[in-house]
N, C-alpha and C positions, 0 to 999 in steps of 0.2 A: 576680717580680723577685728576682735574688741579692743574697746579702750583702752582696757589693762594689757592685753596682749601687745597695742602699739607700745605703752610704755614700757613692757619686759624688753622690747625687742629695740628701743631705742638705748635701752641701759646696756644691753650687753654690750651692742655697737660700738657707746661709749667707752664702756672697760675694758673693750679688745682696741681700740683706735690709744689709749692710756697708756697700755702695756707694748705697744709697738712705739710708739713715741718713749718710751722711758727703755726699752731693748735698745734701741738706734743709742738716746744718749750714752745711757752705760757703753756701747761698742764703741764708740768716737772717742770718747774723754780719757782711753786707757791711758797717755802716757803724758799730755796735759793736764792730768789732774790735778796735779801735786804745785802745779805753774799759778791755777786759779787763774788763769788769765780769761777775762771778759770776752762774749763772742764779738764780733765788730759788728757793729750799724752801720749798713749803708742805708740811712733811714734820708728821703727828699736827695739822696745822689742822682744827678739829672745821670742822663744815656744818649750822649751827642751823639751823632751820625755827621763827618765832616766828609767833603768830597773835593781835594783839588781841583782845578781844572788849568794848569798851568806847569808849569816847573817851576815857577817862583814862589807860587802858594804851596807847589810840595816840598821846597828847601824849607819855607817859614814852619810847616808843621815837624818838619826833622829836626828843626832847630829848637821847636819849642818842644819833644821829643825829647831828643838830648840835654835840656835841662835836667830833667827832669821835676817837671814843679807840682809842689805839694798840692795834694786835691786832683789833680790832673791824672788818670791812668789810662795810656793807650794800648787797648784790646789786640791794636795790632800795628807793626812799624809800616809809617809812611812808607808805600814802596812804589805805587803809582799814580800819575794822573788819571781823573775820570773812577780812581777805586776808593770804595767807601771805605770810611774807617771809624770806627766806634769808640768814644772817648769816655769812662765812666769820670764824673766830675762831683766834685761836693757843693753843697750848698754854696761854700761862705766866697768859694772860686771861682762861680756861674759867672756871674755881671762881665768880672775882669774879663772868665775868656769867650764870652760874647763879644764884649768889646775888642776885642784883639783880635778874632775871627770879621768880625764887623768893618774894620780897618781895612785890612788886607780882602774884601770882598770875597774869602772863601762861604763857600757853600756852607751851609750846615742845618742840622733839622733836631730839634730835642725829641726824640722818640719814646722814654720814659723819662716820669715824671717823678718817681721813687723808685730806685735798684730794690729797696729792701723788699719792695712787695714782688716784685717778680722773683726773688729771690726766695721770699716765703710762699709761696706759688709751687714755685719749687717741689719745695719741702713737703707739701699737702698732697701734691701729684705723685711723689714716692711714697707716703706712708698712705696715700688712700690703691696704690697697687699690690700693697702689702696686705694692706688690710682686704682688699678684693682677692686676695688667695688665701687669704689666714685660714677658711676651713676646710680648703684643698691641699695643704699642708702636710705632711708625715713629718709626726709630729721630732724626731728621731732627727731630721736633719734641719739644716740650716736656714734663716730668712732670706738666700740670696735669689734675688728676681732678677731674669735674664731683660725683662721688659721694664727694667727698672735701673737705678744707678745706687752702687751699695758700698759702705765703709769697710776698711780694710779688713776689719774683722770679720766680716761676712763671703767676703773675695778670697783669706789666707783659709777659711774654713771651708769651702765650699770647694776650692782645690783640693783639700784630702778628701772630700766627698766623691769627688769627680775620679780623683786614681784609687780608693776604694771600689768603685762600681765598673773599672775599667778591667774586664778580662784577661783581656790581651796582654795587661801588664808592660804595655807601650810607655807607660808614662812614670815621668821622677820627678820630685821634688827637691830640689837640695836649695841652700843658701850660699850667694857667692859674693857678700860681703857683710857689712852691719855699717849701720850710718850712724850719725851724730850723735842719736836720741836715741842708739841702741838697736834698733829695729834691726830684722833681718831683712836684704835682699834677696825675693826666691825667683829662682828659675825654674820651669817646668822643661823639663828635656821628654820629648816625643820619638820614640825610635823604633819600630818594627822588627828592627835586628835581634837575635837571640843576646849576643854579648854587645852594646849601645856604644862601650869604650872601642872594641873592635872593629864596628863597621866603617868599611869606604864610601858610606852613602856620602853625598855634599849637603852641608849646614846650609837652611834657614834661620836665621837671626830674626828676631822679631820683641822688639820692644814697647812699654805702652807706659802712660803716664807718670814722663820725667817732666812734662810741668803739672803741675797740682793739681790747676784748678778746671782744667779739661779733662771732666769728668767720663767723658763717651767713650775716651781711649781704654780707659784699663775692661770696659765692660765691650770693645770687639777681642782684645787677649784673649778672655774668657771664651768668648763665644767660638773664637778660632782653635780654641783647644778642642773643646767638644765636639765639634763641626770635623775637626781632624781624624778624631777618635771613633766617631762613627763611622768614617767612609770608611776607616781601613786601607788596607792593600789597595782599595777603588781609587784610592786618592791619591795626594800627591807624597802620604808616608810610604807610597810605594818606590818614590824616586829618592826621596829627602827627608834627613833627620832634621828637629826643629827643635832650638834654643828662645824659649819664647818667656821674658819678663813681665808679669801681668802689671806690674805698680815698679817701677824705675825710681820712683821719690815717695818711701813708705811714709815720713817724717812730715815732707809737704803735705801729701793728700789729707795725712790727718786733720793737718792743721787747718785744711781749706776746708774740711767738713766740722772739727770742732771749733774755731776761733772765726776765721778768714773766708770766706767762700770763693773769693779773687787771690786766694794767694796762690805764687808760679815757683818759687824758687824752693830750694830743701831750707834747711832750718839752721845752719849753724850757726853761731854765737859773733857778733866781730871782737870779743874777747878773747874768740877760740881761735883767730886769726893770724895771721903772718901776712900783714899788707905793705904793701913796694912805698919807699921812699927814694925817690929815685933810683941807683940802682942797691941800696942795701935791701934787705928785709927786716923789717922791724915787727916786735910785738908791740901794739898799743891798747892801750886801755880805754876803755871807751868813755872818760868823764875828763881823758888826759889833754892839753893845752898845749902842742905844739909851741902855732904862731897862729896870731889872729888876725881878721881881720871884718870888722861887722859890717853888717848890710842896713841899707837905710831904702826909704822908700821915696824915691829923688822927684816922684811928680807931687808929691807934698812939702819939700821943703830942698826948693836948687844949692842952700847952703850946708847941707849935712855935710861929718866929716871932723867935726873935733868931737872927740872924744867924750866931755860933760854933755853933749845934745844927747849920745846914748843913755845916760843916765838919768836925764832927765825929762824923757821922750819914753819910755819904756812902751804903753800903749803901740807908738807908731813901730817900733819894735815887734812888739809882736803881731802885729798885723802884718808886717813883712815877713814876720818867720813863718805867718801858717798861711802865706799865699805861695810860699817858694821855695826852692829847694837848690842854693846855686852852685850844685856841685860843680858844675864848668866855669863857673867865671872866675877871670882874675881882675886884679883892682881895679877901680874905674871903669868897669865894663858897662854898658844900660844896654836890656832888653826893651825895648817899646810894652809899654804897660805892667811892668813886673821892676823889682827895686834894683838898685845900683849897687856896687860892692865897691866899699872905698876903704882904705886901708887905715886902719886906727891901733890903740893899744890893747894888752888882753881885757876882755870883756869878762865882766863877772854876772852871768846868767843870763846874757844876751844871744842873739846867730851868730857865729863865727866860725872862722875857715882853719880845719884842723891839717894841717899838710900832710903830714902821715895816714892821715887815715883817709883823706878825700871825698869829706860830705861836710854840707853844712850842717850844725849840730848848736841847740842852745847847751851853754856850759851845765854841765852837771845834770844835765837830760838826756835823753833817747827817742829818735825818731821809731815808734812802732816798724816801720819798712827796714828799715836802718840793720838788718840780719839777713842771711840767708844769701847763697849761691846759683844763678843759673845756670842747672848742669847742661844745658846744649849751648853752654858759651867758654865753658871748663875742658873740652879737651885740647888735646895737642896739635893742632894746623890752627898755622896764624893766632894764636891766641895772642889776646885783649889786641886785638885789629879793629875793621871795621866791625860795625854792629854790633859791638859788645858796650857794656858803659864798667870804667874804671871807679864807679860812685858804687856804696855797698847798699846805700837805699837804692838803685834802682833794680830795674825787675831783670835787665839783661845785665846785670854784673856779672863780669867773669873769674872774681876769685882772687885768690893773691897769687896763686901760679896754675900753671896746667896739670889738671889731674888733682889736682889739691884737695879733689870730696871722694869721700867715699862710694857713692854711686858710680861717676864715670872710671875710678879706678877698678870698678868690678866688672863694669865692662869691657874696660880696657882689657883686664888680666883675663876673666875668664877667655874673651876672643883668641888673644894671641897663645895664651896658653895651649889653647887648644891647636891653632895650627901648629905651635913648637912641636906639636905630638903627632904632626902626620894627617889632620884633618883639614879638610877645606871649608870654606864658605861659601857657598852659590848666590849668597845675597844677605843685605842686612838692610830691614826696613824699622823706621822709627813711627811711631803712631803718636798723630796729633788731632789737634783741633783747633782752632776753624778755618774755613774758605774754599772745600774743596779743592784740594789743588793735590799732583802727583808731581812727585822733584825729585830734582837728581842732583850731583855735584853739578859745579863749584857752588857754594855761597861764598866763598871768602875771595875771589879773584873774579874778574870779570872776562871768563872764556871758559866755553865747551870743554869737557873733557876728551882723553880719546877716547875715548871707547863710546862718547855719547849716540853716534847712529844705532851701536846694539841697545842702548840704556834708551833711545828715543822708542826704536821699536818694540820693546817688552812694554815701555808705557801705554803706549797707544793701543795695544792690545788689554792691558788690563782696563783703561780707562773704558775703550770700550764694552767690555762687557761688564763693567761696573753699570755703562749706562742702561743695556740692555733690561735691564729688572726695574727699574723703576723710573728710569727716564734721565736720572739727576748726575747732571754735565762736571764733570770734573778737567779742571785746565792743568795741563800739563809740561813739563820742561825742565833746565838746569836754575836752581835757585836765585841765581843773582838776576837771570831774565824775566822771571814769573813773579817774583815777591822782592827783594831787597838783597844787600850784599849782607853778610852775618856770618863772621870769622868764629873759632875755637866749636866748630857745630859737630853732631856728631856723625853726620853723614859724610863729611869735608875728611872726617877722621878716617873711618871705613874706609874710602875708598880710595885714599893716599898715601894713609900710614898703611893698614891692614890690608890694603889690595884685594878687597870685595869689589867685583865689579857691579854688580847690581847694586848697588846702592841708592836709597831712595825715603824719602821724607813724605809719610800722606797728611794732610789736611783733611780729617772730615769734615760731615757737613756740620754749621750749614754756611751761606755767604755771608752773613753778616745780622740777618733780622735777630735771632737770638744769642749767637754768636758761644759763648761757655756754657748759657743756659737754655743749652739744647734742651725742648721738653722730652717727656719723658715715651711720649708715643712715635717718635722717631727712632728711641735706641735700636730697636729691631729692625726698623728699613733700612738704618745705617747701618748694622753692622752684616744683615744680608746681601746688599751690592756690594759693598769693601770684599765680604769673602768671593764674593765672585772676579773681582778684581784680581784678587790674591788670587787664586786660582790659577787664572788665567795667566797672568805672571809667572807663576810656578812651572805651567807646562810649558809657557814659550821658552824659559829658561833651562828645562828638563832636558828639551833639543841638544842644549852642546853636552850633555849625559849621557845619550844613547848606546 
């Protein structure tokens, strides 16, 4: 090839790597556009790896957990000793919780040294798989890549694509809510039957990314729709109709792919709120001033506590506010290495404790995190129990009541709706990520179900042949045994309010090494074992059908 030839050929490259970077942003920004909101830097965010080895090192990480403290994000809840856990941390936060982890002689390992760049890593891995098919393309349909991870827009298109091309006429589209920011919730209904409303076939339930920012889920949806569509009658749409939600949190995802890339919960407002004060329901406003009470930072000064020190301390001030976040303390409280909450007058643009609404908040500001619902802590068993946080900047807030977002209401109603009408459910599996793991009720109680010997033995049969294809071990059991207790979930819901017996939580992969930012040459092995999993599930389950 000549010179000039290398340079044509490096210019198109460039104009087509251009035009796919400028498609992606156009697809992402539809509905923050108008917000202008900045994308987030996690630019020098270290990627702790902590590892218990005690019960007292794992109460100190639940505890510091349950703060919630600013800069501090854990990837996943303290739930055992000896299991790793991944902490994304900011910069200005590193020292402190070195030093606190230091203290308490937990384990721990810095494994990245900038979130941003693996995060932009990321990014370069999806648009160079894009652009490695751009001339294999017709040109007629969509950019969505099965070996890739893609924005809603290309997953809600790529769905009419898919019931355009399907013969059979197996397959629906409908919407069966609208959330905060408008968006539709779609379902895809799969059904063999000549009339879909008429058949006695038994419902699979299958939902995929109700938190945000685990991206692998919504793209096995995908692949299990098509996967389904081609066996046909060979498969298991010959026993079972299937209710499958490809994006659970349209609102979030967006927002993890245009603003956030860690963000877990849906988007709505704490203006749009109705949060518990004790037992009434109030509306609050989020710049409003209950009662106060400021935070001081007690290993710099054991006399904080009158009122002019805030004022005149401002500095030390905010170095408290942007190390912590003390949604749980009450007066007087010290955490070892993080500030003290001592009771003062109201505060004019300092941290202070808004009782109503239950975060710490500087007056007349806004925590970024400080929005948003996690919908697998919103439904109805146990809710706001254990494993939920009552704080609205944290990432497991459960809401001001049950059922209170429009997502898990659409689950809600579409399920029961549907048995109102004479149909059943053989199962209802929720799709996540990470850790490998396969679950079943309880989370929210600490004991087996009954029905767990049937619910033990369909796992063990799907785990198994999930392993069978590529080797990669998935642990399995009732929630509170295998991960942690975690009330208002929507598995806990299924199988106690709705009486799905199978009911069942996956974790994809992987253990922990990249944990949300699964690359992108995994999607396919991961969503190839999982369906063999499911599978196998399906026909052990088909047994009590015959």
């Amino acid at each position: 090839m000549s010179l000039s030839q290398h340079i044509f050929h490096f210019t198109i490259l460039g104009a087509l790597w251009g035009a796919l970077v400028l498609s992606k942003s156009l697809e992402v920004t539809e509905k923050n556009e108008d917000k202008k909101e900045a994308k987030f830097s996690f630019m020098n965010y270290k990627l702790v790896d902590v590892i218990p080895k005690d019960q007292n090192q794992l109460k100190d990480l639940r505890t510091l957990e349950s703060i919630n403290v600013v800069g501090v994000d854990f990837w996943a809840e303290p739930a055992q000793v000896d299991q790793t856990i991944s902490l994304s941390v900011e910069p200005e936060v590193y020292k402190t919780l070195e030093n606190f982890l230091d203290q308490r002689n937990i384990q721990h390992n810095t494994k990245v040294t900038n979130l941003q760049e693996l995060i932009d890593d990321e990014m370069k891995s999806i648009l160079k798989e894009d652009l490695d098919d751009f001339g294999y393309r017709d040109p007629s349909l969509s950019y969505y890549d099965a070996k890739s991870y893609n924005c809603l827009n290309q997953i809600t298109t790529h769905l009419r694509e898919i019931q355009k091309q399907d013969d059979s006429q197996s397959m629906s589209i409908s919407s069966i809510g609208t959330t905060f920011e408008g968006r539709p919730i779609e379902m895809v209904t799969l059904s063999r039957s000549e009339d879909s409303a008429k058949t006695d076939k038994p419902i699979i339930w299958m939902d995929c990314g109700i938190h945000s920012r685990e991206w692998v889920s919504p793209s096995f949806c995908i692949f299990t729709i098509k996967e389904l569509l081609a066996e046909g009658e060979a498969g298991l749409l010959r026993k079972f109709d299937f209710f499958i939600v490809p994006v659970a949190n349209p609102d979030g995802y967006v927002y993890s792919w245009d603003v956030n890339r860690m963000w877990r919960k849906n988007r709505r407002t704490p203006a749009a709120m109705m949060l518990r004060s004790g037992d009434d329901q109030v509306s609050v406003e989020i710049q409003k001033i209950i009662s106060s009470w400021a935070i001081v930072e007690h290993d710099l000064n054991k006399d904080s506590g009158i009122e002019g020190f805030y004022q005149n301390n401002e500095s030390e001030i905010k170095f408290a506010q942007d190390s912590i976040s003390l949604n749980q303390f009450q007066p007087g409280s010290i955490f070892p290495g993080f500030p003290q909450a001592l009771q003062a007058n109201q505060s004019a643009g300092f941290p202070s404790w808004n009782g109503s609404r239950n975060s710490w908040l500087p007056s007349g500001q806004s925590n970024p995190k400080c929005s948003g619902v996690d919908p697998n802590r919103n439904f109805d068993i146990a809710w706001a129990q254990i494993g939920s946080s009552n704080s609205i900047c944290h990432d497991t807030f459960h809401g001001p009541k049950a059922f209170s977002e429009a997502e898990t209401v659409a689950i809600r109603d579409i399920i029961l709706n549907t048995q109102t009408n004479g149909r059943e459910f053989a199962s209802f599996i929720t799709i996540h990520a990470y850790f490998q793991f396969w679950l079943s009720p309880y989370g929210f109680k600490k004991i087996r179900s009954s029905d767990y010997l049937d619910q033990s033995r369909v796992m063990k049969k799907a785990v198994e042949a999930l392993r069978q294809v590529y080797g990669t071990s998935f642990q399995h059991g009732p929630i509170n045994e295998v991960i942690y207790q975690a009330s208002g979930s929507s598995v806990d819901w299924a199988y106690e309010k709705a009486g799905i017996k199978y009911s069942y939580a996956l974790e994809l992969r992987d253990q922990g090494k990249y944990g949300f930012l699964l690359p992108v040459d995994q999607i396919e092995p991961t969503n190839t074992e999982t369906y063999a999993g499911l599978k196998a599930m399906g026909w052990e389950i088909a047994k009590e059908y015959s």
